[in-house]
Every structure is written in C-alpha cells, then in structure tokens.
C-alpha positions in Angstrom: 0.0 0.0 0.0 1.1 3.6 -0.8 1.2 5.9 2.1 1.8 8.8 0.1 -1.4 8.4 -2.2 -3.7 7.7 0.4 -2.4 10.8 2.6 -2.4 12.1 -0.6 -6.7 10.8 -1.5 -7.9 12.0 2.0 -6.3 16.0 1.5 -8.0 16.5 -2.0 -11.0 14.8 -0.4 -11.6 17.2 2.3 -10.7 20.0 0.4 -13.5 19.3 -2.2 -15.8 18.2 0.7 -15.1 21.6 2.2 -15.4 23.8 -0.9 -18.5 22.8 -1.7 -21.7 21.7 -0.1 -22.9 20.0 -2.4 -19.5 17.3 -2.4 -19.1 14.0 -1.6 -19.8 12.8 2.0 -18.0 14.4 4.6 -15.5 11.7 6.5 -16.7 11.4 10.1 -14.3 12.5 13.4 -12.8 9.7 14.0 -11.3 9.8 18.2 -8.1 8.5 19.1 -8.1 5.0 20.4 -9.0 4.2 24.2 -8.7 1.2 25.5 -10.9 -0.6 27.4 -8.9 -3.2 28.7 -5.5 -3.6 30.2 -2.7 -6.0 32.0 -1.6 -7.8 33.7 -3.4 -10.7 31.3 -3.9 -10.2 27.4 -7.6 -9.5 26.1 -9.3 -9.7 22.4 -12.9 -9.4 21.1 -14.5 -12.5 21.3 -15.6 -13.3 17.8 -14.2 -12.5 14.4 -14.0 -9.1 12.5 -16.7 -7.3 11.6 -19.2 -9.3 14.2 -20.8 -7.2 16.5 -19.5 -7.2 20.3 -21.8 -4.8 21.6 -24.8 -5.7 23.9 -28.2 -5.0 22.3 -28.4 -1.8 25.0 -24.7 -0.5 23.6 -23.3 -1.1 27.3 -21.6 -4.2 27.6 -19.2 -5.5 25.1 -17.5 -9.3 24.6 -14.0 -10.1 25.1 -11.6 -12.8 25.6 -9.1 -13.0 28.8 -5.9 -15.4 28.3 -1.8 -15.5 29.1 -1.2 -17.5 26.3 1.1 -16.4 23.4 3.9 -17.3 20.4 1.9 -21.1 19.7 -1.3 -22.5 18.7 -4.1 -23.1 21.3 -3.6 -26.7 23.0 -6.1 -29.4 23.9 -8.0 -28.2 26.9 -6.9 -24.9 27.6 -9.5 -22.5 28.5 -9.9 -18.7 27.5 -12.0 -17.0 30.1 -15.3 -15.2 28.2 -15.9 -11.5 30.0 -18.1 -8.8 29.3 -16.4 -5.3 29.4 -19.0 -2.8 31.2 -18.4 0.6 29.2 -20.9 2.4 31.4 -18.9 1.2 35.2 -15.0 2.6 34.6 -14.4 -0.3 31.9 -14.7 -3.0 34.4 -14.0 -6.4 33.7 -16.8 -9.2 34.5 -15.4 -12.7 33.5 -18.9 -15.0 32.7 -17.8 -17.9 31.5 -14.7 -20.3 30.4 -14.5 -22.1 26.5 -11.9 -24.3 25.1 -13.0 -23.8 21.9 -11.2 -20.5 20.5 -8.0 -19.5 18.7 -6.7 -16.1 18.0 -8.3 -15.3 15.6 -12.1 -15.8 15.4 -11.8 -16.1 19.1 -15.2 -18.3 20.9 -17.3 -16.8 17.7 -19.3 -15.5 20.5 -22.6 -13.5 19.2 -25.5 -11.7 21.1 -29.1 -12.7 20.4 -31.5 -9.9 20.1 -34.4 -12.7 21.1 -33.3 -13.0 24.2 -32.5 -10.7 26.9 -28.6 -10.5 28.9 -28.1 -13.3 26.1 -25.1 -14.4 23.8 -23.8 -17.3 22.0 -20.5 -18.9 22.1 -18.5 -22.1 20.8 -17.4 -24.8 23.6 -16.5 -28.4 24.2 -18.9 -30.1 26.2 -18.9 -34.2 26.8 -16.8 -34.5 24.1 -18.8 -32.5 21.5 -17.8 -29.1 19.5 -20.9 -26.8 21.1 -22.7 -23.9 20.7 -23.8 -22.6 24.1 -26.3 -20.2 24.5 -25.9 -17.8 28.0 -27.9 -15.7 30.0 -25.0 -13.8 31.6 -26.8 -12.4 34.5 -28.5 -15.3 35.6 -26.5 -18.2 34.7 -28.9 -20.0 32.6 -27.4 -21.9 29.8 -28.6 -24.1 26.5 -26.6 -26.3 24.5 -27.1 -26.2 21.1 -24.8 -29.7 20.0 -22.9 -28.1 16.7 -20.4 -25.1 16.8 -21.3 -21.9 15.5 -19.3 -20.0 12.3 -22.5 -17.1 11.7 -25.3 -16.1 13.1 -28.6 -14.7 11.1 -29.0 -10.5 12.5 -32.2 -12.1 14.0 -30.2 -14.4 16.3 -32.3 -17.0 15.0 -30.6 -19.0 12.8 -26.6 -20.4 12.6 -24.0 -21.9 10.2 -21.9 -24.6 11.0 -19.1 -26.0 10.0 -16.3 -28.8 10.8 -13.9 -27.5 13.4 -12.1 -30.0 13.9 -11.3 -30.9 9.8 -10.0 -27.0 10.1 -7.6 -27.7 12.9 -6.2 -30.0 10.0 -6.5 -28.0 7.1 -5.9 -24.6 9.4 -4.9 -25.1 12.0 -4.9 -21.1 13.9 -8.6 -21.2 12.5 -10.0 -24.8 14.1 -10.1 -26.2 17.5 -8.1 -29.2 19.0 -9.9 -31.6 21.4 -11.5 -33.9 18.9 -15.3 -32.6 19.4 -16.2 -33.2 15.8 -15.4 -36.4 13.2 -12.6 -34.8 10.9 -12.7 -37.0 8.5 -8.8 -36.2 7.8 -9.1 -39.1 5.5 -11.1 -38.2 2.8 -10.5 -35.4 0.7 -13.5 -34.8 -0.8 -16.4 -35.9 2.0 -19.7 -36.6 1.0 -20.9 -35.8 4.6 -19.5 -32.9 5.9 -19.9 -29.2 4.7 -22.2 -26.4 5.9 -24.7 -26.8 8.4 -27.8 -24.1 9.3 -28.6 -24.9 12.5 -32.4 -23.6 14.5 -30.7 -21.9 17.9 -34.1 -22.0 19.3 -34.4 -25.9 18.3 -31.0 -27.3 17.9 -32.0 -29.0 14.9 -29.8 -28.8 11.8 -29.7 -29.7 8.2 -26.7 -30.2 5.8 -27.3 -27.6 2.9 -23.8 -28.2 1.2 -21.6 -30.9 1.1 -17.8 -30.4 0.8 -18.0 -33.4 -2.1 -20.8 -31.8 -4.5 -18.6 -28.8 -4.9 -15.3 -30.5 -6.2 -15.9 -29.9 -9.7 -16.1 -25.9 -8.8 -12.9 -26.4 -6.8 -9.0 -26.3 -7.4 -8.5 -30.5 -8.3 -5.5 -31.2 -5.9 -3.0 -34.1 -7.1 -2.3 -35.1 -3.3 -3.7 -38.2 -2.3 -3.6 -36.8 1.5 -4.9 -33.2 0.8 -7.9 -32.2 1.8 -11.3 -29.8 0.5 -12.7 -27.6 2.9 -15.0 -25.2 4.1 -14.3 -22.2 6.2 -15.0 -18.2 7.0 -18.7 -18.2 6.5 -20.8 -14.7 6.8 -25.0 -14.4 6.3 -26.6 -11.5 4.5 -27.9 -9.4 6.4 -31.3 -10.2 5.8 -30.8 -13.8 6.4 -31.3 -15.1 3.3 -28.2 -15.7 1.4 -24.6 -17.3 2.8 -21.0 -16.2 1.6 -18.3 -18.6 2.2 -14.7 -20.0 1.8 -14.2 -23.7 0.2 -10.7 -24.4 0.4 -7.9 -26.9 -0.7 -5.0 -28.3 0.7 -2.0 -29.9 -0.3 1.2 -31.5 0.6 -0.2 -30.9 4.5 1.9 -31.7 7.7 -1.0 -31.5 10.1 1.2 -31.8 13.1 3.3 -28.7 12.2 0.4 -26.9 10.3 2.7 -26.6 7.1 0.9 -25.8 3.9 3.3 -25.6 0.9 -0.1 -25.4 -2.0 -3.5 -23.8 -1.0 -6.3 -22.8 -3.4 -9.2 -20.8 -2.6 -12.8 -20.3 -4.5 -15.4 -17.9 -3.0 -18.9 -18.9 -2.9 -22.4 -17.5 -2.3 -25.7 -19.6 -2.2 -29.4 -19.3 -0.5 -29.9 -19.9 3.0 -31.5 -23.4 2.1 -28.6 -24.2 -0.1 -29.7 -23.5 -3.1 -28.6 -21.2 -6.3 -25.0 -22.1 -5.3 -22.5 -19.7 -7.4 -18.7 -18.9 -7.9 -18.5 -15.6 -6.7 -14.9 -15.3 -9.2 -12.9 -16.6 -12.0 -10.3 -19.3 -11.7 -7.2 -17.8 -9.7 -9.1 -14.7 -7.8 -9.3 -16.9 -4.5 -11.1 -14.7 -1.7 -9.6 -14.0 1.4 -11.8 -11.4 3.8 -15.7 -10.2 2.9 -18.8 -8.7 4.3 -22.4 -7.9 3.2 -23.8 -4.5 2.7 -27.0 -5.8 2.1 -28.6 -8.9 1.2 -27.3 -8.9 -2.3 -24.0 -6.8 -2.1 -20.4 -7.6 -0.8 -16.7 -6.3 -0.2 -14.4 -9.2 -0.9 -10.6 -9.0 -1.4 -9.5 -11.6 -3.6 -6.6 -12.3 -6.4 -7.6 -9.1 -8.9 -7.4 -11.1 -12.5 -5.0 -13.6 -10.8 -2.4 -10.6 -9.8 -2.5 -8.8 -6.8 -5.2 -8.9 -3.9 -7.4 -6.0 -4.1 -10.8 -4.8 -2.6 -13.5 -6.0 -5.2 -17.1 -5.3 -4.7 -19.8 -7.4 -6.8 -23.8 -8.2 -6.6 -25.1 -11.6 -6.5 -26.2 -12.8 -9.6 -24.0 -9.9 -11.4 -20.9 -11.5 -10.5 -19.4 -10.8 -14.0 -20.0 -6.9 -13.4 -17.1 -7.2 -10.4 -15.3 -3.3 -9.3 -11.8 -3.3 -8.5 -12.1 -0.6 -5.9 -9.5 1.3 -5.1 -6.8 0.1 -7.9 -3.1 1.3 -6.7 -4.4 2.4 -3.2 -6.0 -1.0 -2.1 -4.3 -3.1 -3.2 -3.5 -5.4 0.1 -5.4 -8.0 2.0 -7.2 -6.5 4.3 -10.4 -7.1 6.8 -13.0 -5.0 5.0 -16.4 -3.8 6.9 -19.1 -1.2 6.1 -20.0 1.4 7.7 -23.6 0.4 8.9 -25.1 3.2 6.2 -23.2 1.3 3.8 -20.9 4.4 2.7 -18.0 3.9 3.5 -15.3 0.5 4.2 -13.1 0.3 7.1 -10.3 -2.1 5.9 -6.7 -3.2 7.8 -4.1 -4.8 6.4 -1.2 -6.9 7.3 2.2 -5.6 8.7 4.6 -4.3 6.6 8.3 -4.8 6.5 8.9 -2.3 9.7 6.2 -4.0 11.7 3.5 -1.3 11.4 -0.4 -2.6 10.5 -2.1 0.5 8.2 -5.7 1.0 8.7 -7.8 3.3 6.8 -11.5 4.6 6.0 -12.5 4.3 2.5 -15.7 6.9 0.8 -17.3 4.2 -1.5 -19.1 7.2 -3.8 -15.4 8.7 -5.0 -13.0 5.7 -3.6 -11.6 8.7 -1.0 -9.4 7.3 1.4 -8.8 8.8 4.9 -5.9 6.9 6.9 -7.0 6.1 10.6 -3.4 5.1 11.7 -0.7 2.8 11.9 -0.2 0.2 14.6 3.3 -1.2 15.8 3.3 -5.5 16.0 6.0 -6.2 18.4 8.2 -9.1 17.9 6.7 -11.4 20.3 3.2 -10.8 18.7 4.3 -11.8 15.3 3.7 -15.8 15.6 1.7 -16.8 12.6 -0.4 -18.5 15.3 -1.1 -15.9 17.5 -0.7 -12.8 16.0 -3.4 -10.1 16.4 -5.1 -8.9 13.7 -6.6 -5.5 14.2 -10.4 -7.2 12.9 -12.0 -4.1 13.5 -16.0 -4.2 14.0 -18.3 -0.9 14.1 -21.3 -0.8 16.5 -24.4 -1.2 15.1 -25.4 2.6 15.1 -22.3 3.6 13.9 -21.3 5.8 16.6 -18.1 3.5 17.8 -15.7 0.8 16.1 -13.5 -1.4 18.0 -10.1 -3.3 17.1 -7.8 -5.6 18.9 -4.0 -4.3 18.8 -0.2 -4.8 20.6 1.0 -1.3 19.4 1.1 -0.2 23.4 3.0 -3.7 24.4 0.1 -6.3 25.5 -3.0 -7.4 23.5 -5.8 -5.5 24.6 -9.3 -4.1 23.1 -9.6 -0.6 22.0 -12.1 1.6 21.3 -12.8 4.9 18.9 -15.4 6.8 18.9 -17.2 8.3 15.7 -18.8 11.1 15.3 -20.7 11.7 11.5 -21.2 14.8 9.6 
C-alpha cells in the first residue's frame, strides 16, 4: 500500500468536501483510540471481525481473557469469556470459560437480540464441539450440540461448520480436542460441509456438502490433501450465505505446514440452493462482508495478480469493481459502515512491523488513513498474531479493534462522530 497516495486521497478529499456543499460525503471525526482493557493478562474481542460485540443496549461489550502467546491453542486450555462494562469505569466481568477459541475468530461468540442478557459462544462439552447459548446475569445456559461459524441479525438462525477438519487443514482457525469427526481421510467428503442450525431448536440440516462442490474447486494431485470449508458470513437479511471452500496440499497436520492452497469464493441461498462462484479461476477470496442482502466487499486475487478490494452483486458477479486500484491493493479485513458508505479495511504488517488502517468513501473511492499500529516481535507468531479485525457498532457511533502497538493485547475503542 502507498502511504503517500492515500495521505495524498484523504487532503483532496476534504478539500473538495469543504469547498463545496454540495461534495461528496463528509469523512466522520474519528477519536483517538481508548482502551478498554488492560494487564496484567492479554484481552481480544470474542468473535471475528466485523461481528458485532456490543450488547443489544450498547453497554456491555465481549472479550476474551488469556496468558497464552507465540503457539497454537492446546487441547483443553480454557480462555476466560468477559463482558467489558463501558458504562462502570471499563470493568471487567469474566462470565464464563470455553476451550474452543483461537486467535483469531476467538469463541465466535454472538449476542441474540431474542433474548435478553443473552449471547452465544462455541465450547466443548462431553466431548462434543458446542454452541452454548448464556444468560449472563442469571446463569442459565442451552446447549445447542454443533459449533457456530455465523449467526442470522435475527439471532435465530446459525452456520456450522467442521472444526475440527479446520484444525487440520488450518490449524490457527480450528479447535483441538477432537469434538467433531474430521474426516482427515477423505478429501473430498460426502458428509461434511455447511450446516444451518435452529438456535431455538437445535435441529440442523446439511445444505452443502464439501464433495458436491469439487468440480467448482481447485482438483488437488495429493492423495492426503484435503477440500474444505471455512470463514462463513449471512446477508444481512438472512437469506443468502458467503463462504470460503478451500484446498489443501502436501499438509503436515502436526506442524500446520501448507506448501499449496487454493481458494474459490462462494455464495448460495440460506436453504442451499442457487450455489454460485463468486470469481474466476485464480481470484481466490480472502476477507468479505455484506452490505445488504445482495451486495459484498471481498478481497480476492484481482485477474490472478494482486489482492485487491473488489465489490460485486449476487447474480451480477461478472460486473465485479476493483475498488480502489493502486491504493488498495493489500489483503485487508474490509467492513461497512452500517449506512453502507464507507469500508473500514486493515491490512497486514509491513516490512517495519506497522499494520495501516484506513477509511474508504465508496461514492469517490476517497481514502482517509485512521493510523498505523506497531506489531511487536513477540506478537508476530503466525499462530497468535493479532489482527486489528476491526468491527463498528451497530449505530455507527463506535468501532473497536484488537491491537499490541502499546505492548500487550488489549481491546480498543474509537469513537465516531458523523457529519
């Protein structure tokens, strides 16, 4: 990424914005980070990026509490779940305990807007990969007996998918502890693939199956490598599901060592039908989210080259935008804004260390930079680095990122004003 031409983007931007009424939409006032956690133990938000960790009244917000660091998650070892209470000096309220997490998508914990002082979160229980669904205040818990990857905006409805087959295939992305069938021996299973699971029920249904997709998929020539699926995200009206399928090859599960690894991007209906390629051979797909129920920001392979920010429509997939050529051109975890103007997007660090994060105006591809964040050197395992996986609140008025740049992991937030 160019620093000087997106310094460069955001002057002309808000001189034009401030010449003339009439202009583009004015950036918001961005704050300067605060965070809302601190030592002596490291803290993260407790689900992937752009999930919401804000309670349903804006007060409380979802974090992780752990001392591990520099190595994968091992069999057994619990992360403490807490609730961060914005409105009572940042205090810390530890709820619960999970084995299933990692790093990065943390418990994949989610609020449900059904049910009051309530949230979801992933867990082995008796063996099993879980879903467990918590009433924080009084202690009341349901078990819902597959693992969550997305939740509906409604709360009522979740994707699953095989945890345990990504501890294989990706192993800072899956959970160790056996709690679902892997099926490490089959590359292509008939029986395994995405799940939408009734949180009110329990019940589930297969929509997908990793095997009916393999003629869509990069063919591997590896006996031993494995298809699967992963990163999974619902429109936000519920009705449609982007996803990850994935291949593997020449796979040393015990060290996690991937020398080959193909990616295709994939939408389909929440039912599982009108399943469709989201890119041409080569564009891959690596971070996404939904505007709407029909529109998304993915970064994939631009024309087998460079990753880029693309945005495309379901159904118009052919009519794909390259936004940003020159300027966005990284990998990076792209958001919208909740009014669907603007992307937050964060990239990886560069060769001094430093992760770039910036704002980008969708209606003239402005770019406004909202800093840069040092990764010291013993946060820079592959295993358990952190990502900044920003998320905004739902109303817009705060975002939130994980970051080391003041020498622990901790949870920040900023607060937004719009113009």
């Amino acid at each position: 990424m160019n620093a000087k031409l997106i310094i460069a983007a955001a002057f002309c931007a808000a001189a034009v914005s401030a010449c003339c009424n009439c202009g583009p939409t004015p950036f918001p006032e961005v704050s300067d980070p605060i965070a809302i956690t601190s030592g002596p133990h490291d803290h993260f938000f407790a689900s992937y990026f752009g999930i919401n960790s804000w309670s349903p009244d804006n007060r409380y917000v979802t974090v992780l509490e752990t001392d591990a660091n520099e190595r994968l998650v091992e069999e057994g070892e619990y992360a403490t779940i807490a609730l961060v209470d914005l409105e009572d000096n940042n205090k810390l309220i530890p709820v619960a305990k999970t084995c299933c997490w990692n790093f990065q998508e943390a418990a994949m914990c989610h609020w449900l807007p059904w049910a009051e002082d309530t949230f979801l979160y992933n867990d082995l229980r008796d063996g099993k990969f879980v879903s467990v669904i918590l009433n924080w205040k009084t202690g009341e818990e349901r078990i819902v007996p597959y693992p969550v990857s997305a939740v509906t905006q409604d709360g009522l409805w979740a994707i699953s998918i095989n945890y345990a087959r990504l501890r294989l295939s990706r192993p800072d992305y899956g959970y160790a502890g056996g709690g679902q069938e892997a099926y490490g021996d089959v590359s292509w299973p008939e029986n395994d693939g995405l799940w939408v699971v009734n949180l009110k029920t329990g019940e589930a249904k297969m929509i997908v199956s990793i095997a009916s997709l393999k003629d869509q998929m990069t063919q591997m020539t590896d006996p031993k490598g494995l298809a699967y699926f992963c990163h999974t995200i619902v429109s936000t009206d519920g009705s449609k599901i982007f996803w990850l399928a994935r291949t593997v090859e020449n796979l040393d599960a015990q060290a996690g060592f991937v020398s080959k690894w193909q990616t295709t991007s994939f939408t389909c209906n929440i039912d599982g039908t009108n399943v469709r390629r989201c890119f041409p051979d080569g564009w891959g797909g690596s971070h996404f989210n939904w505007k709407d129920d029909k529109t998304l920001a993915v970064t994939a392979k631009w024309d087998d080259k460079v990753y880029g920010h693309t945005i495309f429509t379901v159904g118009e997939e052919e009519k794909v935008k390259h936004l940003g050529p020159g300027i966005l051109d990284f990998d990076g975890h792209c958001i919208f804004s909740p009014d669907g103007k603007f992307i937050s997007t964060d990239g990886y660090w560069n060769e001094y260390f430093y992760r770039s994060w910036v704002l980008v105006r969708l209606e003239d591809e402005a770019v406004m930079p909202l800093g840069s964040f040092y990764v010291p050197e013993n946060y820079r395992n592959i295993y358990s680095r952190c990502d900044l996986h920003p998320r905004f609140r739902p109303d817009g008025k705060q975002i939130g990122f994980n970051s080391v740049h003041e020498g622990s992991r901790q949870v920040y937030i900023r607060n937004i004003e719009w113009k």
